[in-house]
MOPAC internal coordinates of N, CA, C and O (Angstrom, degrees):
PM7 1SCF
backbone

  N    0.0000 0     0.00 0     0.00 0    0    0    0
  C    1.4626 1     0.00 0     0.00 0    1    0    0
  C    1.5267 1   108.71 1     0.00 0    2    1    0
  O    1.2310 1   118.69 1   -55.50 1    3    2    1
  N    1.2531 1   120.11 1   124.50 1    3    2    1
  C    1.6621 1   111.15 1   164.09 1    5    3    2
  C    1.1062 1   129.13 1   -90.28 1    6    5    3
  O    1.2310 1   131.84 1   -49.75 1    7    6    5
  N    1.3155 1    94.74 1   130.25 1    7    6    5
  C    1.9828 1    92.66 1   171.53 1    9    7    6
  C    1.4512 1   138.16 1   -42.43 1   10    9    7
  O    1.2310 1   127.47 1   157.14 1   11   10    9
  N    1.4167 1   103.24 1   -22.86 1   11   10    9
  C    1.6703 1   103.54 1  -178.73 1   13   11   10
  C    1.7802 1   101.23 1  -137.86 1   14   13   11
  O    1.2310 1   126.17 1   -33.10 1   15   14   13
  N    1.3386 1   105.75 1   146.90 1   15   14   13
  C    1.8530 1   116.88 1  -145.18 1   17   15   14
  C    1.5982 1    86.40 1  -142.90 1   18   17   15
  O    1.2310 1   134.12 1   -20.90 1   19   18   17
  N    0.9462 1    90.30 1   159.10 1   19   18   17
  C    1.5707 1   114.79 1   174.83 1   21   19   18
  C    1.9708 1   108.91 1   -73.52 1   22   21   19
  O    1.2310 1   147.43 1   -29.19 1   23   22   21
  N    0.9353 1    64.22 1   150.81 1   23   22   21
  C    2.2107 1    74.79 1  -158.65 1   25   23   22
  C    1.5962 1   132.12 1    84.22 1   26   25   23
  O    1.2310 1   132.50 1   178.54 1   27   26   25
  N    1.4263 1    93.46 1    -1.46 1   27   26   25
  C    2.0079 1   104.53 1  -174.51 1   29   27   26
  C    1.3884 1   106.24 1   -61.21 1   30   29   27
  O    1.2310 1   110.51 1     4.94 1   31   30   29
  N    0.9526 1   135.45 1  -175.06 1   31   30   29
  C    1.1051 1   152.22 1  -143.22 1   33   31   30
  C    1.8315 1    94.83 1  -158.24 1   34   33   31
  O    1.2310 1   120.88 1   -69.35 1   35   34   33
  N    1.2756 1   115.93 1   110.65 1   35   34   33
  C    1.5868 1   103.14 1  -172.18 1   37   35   34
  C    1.6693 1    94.69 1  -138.68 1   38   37   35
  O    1.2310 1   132.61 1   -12.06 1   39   38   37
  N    1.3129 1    93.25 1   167.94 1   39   38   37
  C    1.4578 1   109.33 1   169.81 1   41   39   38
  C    1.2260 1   128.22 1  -130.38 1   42   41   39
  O    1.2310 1   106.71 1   -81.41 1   43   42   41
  N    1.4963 1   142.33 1    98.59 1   43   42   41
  C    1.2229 1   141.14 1  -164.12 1   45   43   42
  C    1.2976 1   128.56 1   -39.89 1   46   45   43
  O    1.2310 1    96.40 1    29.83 1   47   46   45
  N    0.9536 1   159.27 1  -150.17 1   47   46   45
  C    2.0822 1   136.56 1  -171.12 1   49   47   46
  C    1.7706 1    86.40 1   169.03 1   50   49   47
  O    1.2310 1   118.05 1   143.99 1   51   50   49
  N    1.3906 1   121.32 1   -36.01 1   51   50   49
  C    1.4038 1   120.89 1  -154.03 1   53   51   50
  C    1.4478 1   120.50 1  -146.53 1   54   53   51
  O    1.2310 1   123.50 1   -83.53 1   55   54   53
  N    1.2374 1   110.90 1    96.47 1   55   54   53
  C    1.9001 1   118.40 1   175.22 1   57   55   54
  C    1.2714 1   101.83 1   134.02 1   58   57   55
  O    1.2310 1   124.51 1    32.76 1   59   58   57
  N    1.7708 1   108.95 1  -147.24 1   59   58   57
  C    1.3452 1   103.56 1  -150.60 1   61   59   58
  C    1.5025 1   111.04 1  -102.12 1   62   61   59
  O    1.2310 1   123.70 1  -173.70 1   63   62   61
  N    1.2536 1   110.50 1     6.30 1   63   62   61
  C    1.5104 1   144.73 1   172.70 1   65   63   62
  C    1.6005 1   116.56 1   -92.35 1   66   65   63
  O    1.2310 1   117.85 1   165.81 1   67   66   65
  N    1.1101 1   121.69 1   -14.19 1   67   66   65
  C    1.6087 1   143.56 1   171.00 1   69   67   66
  C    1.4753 1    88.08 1    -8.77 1   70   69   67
  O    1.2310 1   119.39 1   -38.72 1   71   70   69
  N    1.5633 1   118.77 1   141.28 1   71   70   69
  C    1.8748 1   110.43 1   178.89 1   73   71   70
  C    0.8234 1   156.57 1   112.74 1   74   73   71
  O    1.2310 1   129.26 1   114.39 1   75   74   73
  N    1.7931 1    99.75 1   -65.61 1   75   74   73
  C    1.1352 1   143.53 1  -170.77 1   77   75   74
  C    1.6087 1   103.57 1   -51.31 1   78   77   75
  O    1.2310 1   115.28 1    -2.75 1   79   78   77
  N    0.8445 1   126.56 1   177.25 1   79   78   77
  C    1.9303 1   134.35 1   138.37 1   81   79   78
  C    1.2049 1   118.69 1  -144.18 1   82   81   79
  O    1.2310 1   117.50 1   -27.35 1   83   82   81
  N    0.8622 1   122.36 1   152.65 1   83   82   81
  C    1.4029 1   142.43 1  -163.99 1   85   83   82
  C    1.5589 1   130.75 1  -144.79 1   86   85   83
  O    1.2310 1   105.54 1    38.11 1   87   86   85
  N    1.6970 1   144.40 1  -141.89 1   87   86   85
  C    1.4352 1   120.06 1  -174.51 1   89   87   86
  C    1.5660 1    56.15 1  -166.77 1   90   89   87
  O    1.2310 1   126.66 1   -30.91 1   91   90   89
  N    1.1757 1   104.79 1   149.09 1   91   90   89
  C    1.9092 1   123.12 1   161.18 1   93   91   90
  C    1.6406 1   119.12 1   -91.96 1   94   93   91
  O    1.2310 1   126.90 1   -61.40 1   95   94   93
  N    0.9519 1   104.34 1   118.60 1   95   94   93
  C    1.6067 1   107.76 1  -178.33 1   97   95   94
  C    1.5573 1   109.77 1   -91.83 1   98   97   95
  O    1.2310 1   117.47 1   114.40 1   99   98   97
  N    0.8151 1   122.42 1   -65.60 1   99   98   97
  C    1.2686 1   131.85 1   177.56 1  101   99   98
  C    1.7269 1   134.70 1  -109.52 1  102  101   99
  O    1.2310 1   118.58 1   -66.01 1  103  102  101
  N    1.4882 1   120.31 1   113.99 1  103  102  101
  C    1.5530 1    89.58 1  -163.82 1  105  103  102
  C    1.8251 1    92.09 1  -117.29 1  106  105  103
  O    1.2310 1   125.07 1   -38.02 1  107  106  105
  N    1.6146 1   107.86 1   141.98 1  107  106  105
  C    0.9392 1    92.93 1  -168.25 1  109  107  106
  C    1.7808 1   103.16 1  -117.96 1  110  109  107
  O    1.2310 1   114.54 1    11.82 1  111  110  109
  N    1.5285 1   127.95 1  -168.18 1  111  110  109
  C    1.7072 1   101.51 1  -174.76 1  113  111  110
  C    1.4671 1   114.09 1   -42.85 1  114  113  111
  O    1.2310 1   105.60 1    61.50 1  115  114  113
  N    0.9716 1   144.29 1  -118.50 1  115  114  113
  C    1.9155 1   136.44 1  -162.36 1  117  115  114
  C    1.3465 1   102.37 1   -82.29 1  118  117  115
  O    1.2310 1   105.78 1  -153.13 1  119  118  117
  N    1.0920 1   143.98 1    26.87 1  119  118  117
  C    1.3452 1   152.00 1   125.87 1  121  119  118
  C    1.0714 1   133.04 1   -58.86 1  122  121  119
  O    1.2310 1   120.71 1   -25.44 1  123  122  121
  N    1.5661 1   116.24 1   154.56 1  123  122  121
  C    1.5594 1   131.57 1   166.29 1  125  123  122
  C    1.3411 1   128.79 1  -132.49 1  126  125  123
  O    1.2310 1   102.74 1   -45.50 1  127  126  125
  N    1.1622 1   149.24 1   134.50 1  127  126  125
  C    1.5253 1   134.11 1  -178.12 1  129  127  126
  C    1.5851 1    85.76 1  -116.58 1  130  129  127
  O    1.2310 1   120.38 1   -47.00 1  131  130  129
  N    1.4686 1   116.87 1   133.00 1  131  130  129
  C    1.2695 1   120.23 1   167.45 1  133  131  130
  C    1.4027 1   118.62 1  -137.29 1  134  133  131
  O    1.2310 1   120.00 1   -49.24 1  135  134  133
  N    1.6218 1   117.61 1   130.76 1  135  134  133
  C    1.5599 1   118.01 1  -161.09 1  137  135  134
  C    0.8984 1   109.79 1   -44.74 1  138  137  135
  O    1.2310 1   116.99 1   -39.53 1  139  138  137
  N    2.0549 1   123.32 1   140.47 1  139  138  137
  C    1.2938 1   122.19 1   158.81 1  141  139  138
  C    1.7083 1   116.35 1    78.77 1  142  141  139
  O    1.2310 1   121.16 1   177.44 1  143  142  141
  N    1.3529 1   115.38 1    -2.56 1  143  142  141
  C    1.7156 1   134.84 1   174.10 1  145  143  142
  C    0.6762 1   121.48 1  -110.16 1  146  145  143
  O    1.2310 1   116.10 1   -65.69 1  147  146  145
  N    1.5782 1   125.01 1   114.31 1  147  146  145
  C    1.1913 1   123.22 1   175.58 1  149  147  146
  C    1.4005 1   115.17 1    81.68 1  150  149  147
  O    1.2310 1   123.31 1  -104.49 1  151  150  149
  N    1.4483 1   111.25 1    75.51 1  151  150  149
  C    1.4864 1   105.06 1  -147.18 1  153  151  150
  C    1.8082 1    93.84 1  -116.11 1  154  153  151
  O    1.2310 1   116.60 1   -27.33 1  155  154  153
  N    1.1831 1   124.07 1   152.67 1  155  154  153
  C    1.7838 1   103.12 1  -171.93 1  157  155  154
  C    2.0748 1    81.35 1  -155.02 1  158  157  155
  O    1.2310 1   127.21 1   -50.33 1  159  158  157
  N    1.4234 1   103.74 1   129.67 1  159  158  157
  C    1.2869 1   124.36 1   148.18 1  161  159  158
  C    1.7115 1   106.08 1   -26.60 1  162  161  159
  O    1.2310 1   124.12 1   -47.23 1  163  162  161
  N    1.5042 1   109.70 1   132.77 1  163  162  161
  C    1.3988 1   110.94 1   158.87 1  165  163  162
  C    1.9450 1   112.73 1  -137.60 1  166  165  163
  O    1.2310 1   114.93 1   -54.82 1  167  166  165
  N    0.8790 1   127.23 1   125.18 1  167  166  165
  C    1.0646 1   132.48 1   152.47 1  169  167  166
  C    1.3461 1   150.90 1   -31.49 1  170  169  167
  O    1.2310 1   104.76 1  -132.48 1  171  170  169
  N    0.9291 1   145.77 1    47.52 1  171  170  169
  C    1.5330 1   152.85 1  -143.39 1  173  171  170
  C    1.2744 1   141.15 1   -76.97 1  174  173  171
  O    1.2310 1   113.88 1   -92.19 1  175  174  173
  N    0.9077 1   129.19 1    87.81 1  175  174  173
  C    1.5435 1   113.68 1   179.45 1  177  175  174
  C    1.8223 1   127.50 1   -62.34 1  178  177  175
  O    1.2310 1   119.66 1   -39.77 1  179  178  177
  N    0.8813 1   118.26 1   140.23 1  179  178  177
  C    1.7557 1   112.19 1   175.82 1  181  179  178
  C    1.3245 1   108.57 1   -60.75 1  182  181  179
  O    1.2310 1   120.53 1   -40.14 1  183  182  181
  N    1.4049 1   116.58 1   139.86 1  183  182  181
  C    1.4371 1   112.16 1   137.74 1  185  183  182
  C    1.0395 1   125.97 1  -151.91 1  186  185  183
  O    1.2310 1   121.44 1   -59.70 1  187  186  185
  N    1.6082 1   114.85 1   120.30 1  187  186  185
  C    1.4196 1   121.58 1  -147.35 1  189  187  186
  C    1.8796 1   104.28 1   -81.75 1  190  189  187
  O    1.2310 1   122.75 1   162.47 1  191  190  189
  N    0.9181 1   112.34 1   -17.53 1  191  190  189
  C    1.6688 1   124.74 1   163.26 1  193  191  190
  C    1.3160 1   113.93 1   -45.26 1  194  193  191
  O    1.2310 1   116.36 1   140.41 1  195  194  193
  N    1.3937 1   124.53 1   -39.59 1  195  194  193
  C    1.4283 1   144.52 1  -171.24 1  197  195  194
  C    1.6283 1   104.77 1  -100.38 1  198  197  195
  O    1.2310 1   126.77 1   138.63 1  199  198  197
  N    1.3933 1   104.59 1   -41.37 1  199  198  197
  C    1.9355 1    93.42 1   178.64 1  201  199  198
  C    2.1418 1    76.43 1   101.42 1  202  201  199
  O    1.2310 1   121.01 1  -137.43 1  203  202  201
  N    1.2152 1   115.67 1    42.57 1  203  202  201
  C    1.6000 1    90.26 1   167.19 1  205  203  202
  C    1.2030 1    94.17 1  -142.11 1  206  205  203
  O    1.2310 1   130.52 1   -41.58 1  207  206  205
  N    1.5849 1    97.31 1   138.42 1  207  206  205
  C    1.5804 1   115.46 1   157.67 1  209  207  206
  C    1.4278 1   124.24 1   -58.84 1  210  209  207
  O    1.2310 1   128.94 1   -28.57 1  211  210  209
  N    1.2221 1   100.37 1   151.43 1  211  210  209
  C    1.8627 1   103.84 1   157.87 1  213  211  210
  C    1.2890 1   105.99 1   -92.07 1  214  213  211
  O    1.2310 1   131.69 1   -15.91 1  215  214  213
  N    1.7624 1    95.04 1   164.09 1  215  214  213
  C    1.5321 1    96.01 1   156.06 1  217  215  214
  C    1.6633 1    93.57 1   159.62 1  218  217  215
  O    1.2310 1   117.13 1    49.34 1  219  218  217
  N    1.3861 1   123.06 1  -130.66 1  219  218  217
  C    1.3638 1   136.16 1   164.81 1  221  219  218
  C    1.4231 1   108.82 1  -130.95 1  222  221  219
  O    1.2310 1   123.72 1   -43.09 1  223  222  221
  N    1.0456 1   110.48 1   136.91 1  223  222  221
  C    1.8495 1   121.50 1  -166.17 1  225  223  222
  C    1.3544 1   114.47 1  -137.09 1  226  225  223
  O    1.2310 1   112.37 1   -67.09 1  227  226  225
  N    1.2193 1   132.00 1   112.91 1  227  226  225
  C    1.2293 1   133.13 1   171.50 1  229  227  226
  C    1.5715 1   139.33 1   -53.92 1  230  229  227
  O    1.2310 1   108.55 1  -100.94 1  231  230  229
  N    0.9970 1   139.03 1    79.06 1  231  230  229
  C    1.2726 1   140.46 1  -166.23 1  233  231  230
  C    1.3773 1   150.27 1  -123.78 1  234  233  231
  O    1.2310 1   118.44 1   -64.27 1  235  234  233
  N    1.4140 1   120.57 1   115.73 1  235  234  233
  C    1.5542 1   145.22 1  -159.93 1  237  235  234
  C    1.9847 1    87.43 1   -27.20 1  238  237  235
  O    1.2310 1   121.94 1   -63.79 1  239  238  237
  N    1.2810 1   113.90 1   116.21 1  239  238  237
  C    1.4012 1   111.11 1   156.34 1  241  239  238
  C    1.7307 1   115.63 1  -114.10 1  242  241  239
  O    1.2310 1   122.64 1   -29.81 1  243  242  241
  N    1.4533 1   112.55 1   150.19 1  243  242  241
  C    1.6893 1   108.05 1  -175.30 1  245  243  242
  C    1.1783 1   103.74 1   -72.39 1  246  245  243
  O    1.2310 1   131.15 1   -28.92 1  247  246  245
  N    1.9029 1    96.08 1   151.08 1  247  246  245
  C    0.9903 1   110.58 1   176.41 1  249  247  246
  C    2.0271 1   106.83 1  -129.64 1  250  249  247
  O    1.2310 1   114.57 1   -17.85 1  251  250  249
  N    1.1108 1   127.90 1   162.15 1  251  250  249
  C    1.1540 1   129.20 1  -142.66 1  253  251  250
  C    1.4667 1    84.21 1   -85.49 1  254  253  251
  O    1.2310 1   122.45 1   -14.39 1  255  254  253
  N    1.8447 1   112.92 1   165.61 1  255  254  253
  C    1.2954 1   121.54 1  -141.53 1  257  255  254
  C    1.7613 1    83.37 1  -105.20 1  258  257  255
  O    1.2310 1   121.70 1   141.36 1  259  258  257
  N    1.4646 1   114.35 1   -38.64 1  259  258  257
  C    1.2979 1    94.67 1   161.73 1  261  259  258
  C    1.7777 1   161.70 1   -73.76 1  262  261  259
  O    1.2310 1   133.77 1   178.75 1  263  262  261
  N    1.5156 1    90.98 1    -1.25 1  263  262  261
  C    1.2711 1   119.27 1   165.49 1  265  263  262
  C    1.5543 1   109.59 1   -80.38 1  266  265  263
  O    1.2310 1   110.19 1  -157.84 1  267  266  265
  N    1.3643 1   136.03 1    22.16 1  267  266  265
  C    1.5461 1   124.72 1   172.18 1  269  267  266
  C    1.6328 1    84.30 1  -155.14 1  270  269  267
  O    1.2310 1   130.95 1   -12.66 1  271  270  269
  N    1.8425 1    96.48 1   167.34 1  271  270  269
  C    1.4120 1   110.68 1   179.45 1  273  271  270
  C    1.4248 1    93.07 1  -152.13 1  274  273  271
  O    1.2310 1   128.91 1   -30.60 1  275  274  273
  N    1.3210 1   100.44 1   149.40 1  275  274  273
  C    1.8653 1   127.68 1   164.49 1  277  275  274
  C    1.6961 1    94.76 1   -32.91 1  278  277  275
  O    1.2310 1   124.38 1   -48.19 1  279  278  277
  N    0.9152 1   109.20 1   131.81 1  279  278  277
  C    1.4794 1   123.62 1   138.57 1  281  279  278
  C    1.1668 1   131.71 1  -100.61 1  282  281  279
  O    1.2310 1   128.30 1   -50.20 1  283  282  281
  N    1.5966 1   101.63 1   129.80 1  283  282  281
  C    1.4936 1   128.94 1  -165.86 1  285  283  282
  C    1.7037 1   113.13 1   -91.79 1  286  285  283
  O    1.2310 1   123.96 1   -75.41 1  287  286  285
  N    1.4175 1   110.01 1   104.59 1  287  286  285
  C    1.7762 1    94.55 1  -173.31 1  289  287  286
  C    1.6110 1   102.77 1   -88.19 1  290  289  287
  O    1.2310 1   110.65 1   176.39 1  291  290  289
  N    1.4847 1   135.19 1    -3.61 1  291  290  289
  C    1.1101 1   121.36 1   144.39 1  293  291  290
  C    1.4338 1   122.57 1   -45.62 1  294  293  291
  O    1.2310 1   127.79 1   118.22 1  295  294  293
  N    1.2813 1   102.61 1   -61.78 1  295  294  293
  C    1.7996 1    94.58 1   173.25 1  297  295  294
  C    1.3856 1   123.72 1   -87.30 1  298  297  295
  O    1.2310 1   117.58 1   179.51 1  299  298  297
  N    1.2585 1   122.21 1    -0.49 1  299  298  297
  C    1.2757 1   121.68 1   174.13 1  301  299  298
  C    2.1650 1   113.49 1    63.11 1  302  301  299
  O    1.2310 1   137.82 1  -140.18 1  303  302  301
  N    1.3351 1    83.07 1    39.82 1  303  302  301
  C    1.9260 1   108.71 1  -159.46 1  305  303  302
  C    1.4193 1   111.00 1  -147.62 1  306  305  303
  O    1.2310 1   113.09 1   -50.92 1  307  306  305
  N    1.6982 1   130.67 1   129.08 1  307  306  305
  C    1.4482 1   117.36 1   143.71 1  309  307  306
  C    1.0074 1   117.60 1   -33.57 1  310  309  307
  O    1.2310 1   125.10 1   -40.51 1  311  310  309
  N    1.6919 1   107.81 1   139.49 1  311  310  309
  C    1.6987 1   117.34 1  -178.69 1  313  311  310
  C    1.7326 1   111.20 1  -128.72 1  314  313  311
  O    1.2310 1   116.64 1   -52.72 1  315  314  313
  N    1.1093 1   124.00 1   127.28 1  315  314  313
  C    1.0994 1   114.02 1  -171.24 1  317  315  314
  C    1.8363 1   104.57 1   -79.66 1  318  317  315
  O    1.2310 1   124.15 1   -31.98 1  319  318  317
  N    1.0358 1   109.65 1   148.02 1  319  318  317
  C    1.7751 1   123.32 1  -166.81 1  321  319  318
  C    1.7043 1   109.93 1   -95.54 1  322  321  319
  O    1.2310 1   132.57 1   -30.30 1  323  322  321
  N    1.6831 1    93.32 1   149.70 1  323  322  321
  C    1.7309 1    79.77 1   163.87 1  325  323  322
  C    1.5726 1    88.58 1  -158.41 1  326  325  323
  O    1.2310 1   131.98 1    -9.84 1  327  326  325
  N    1.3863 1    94.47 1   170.16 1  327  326  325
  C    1.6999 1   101.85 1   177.09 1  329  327  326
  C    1.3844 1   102.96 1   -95.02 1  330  329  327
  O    1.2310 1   124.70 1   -22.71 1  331  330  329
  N    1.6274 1   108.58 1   157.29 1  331  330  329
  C    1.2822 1   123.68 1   158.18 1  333  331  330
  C    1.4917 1   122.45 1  -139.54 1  334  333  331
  O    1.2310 1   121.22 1    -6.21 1  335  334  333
  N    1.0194 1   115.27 1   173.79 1  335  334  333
  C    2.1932 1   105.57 1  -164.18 1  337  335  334
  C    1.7244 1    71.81 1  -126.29 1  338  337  335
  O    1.2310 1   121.19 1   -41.41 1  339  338  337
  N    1.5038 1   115.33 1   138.59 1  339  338  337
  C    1.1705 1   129.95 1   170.89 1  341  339  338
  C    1.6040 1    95.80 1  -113.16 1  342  341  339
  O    1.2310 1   135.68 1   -15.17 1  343  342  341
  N    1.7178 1    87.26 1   164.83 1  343  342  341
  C    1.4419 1   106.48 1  -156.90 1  345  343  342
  C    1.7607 1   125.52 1   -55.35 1  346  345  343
  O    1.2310 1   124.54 1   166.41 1  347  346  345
  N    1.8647 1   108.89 1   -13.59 1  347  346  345
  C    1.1601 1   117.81 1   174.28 1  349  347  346
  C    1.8192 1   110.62 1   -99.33 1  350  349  347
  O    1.2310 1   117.35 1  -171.99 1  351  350  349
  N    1.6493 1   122.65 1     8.01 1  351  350  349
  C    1.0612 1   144.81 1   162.25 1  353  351  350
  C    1.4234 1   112.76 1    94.88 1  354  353  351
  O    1.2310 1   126.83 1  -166.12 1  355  354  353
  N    1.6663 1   104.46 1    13.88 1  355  354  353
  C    1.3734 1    93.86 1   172.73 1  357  355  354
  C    1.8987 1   115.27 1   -66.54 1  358  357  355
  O    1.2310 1   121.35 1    13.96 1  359  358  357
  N    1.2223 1   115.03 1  -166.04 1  359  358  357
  C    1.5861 1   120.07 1  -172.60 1  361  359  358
  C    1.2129 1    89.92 1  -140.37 1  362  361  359
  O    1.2310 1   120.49 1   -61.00 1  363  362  361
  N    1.6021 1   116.68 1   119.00 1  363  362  361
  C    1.4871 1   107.12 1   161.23 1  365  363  362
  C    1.2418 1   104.55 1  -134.24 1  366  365  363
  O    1.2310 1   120.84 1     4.34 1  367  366  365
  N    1.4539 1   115.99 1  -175.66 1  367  366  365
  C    1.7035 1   122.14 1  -173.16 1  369  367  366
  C    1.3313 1   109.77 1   -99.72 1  370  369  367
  O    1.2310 1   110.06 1   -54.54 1  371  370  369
  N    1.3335 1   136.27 1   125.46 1  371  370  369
  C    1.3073 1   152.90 1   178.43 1  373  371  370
  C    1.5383 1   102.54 1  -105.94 1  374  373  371
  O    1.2310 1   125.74 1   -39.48 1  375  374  373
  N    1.6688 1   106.57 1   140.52 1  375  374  373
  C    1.4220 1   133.84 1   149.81 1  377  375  374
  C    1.3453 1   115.71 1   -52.06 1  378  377  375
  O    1.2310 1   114.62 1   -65.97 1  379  378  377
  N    1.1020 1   127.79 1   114.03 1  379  378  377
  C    1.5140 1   124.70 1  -175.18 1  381  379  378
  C    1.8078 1   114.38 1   -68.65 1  382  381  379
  O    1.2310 1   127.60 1   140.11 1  383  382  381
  N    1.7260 1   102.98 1   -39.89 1  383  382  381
  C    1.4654 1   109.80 1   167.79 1  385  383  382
  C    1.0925 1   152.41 1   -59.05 1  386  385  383
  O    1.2310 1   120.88 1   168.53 1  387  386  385
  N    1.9223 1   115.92 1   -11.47 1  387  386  385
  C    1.2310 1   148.43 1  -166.57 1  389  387  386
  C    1.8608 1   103.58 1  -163.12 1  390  389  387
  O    1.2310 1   123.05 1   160.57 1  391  390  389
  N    1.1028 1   111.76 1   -19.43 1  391  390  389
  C    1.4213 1   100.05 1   180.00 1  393  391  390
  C    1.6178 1   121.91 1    77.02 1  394  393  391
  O    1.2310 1   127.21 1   179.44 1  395  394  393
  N    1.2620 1   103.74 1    -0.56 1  395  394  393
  C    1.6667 1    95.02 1   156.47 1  397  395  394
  C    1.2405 1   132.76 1   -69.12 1  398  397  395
  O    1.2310 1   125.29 1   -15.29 1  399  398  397
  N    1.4193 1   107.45 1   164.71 1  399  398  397
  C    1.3833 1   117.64 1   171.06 1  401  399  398
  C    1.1481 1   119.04 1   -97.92 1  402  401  399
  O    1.2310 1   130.69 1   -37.02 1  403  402  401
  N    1.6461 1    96.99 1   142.98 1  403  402  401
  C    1.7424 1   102.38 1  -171.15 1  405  403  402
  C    1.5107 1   114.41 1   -53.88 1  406  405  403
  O    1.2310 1   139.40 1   105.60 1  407  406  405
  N    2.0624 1    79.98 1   -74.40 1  407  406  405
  C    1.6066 1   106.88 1  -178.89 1  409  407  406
  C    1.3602 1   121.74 1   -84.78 1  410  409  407
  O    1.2310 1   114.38 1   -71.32 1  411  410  409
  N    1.3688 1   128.25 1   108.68 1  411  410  409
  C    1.2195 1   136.78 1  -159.05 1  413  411  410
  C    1.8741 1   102.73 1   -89.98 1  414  413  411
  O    1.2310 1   120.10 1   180.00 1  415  414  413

């Protein structure tokens, strides 16, 4: 199970984005792409076959899964995560600081 899923709510811990928060769009093996983070110039060529412009385009590049953490709106803080197997054997993700569960 991974700790961090597509739709989280995270907070960066590491780089030049340190802070930040963001929503995860895409997570890929030890990667993360998170809206508006980590943002890098791209270069473009047209192609009118496709319906795409050229030009320069701004775009979300991944950033490693350990450089961000869950955000906790109890604490209003990254929270580091952990699993737990509840009593009917599901597995869910717990707040390490209070012990809640993420995904209800």
């Amino acid at each position: 199970m991974k700790k961090i899923r597509k739709g989280d709510d995270v907070v960066v811990i590491a780089g030049k984005d340190k802070g930040r928060r963001g929503t995860v769009i895409k997570v890929q093996d030890d990667k993360v792409v998170v809206q508006n983070i980590n943002m890098a110039k791209k270069h473009q060529k047209p192609n009118p076959q496709q319906g795409v412009s050229g030009g320069i385009i701004e775009k979300e590049m991944p950033i490693h899964a350990s450089n961000v953490m869950l955000y906790n709106p109890a604490t209003a803080k990254g929270d580091r995560v952990g699993i737990r197997t509840l009593e009917d054997g599901r597995k869910v993700r717990v707040y390490r600081s209070n012990d809640e569960v993420v995904d209800a």
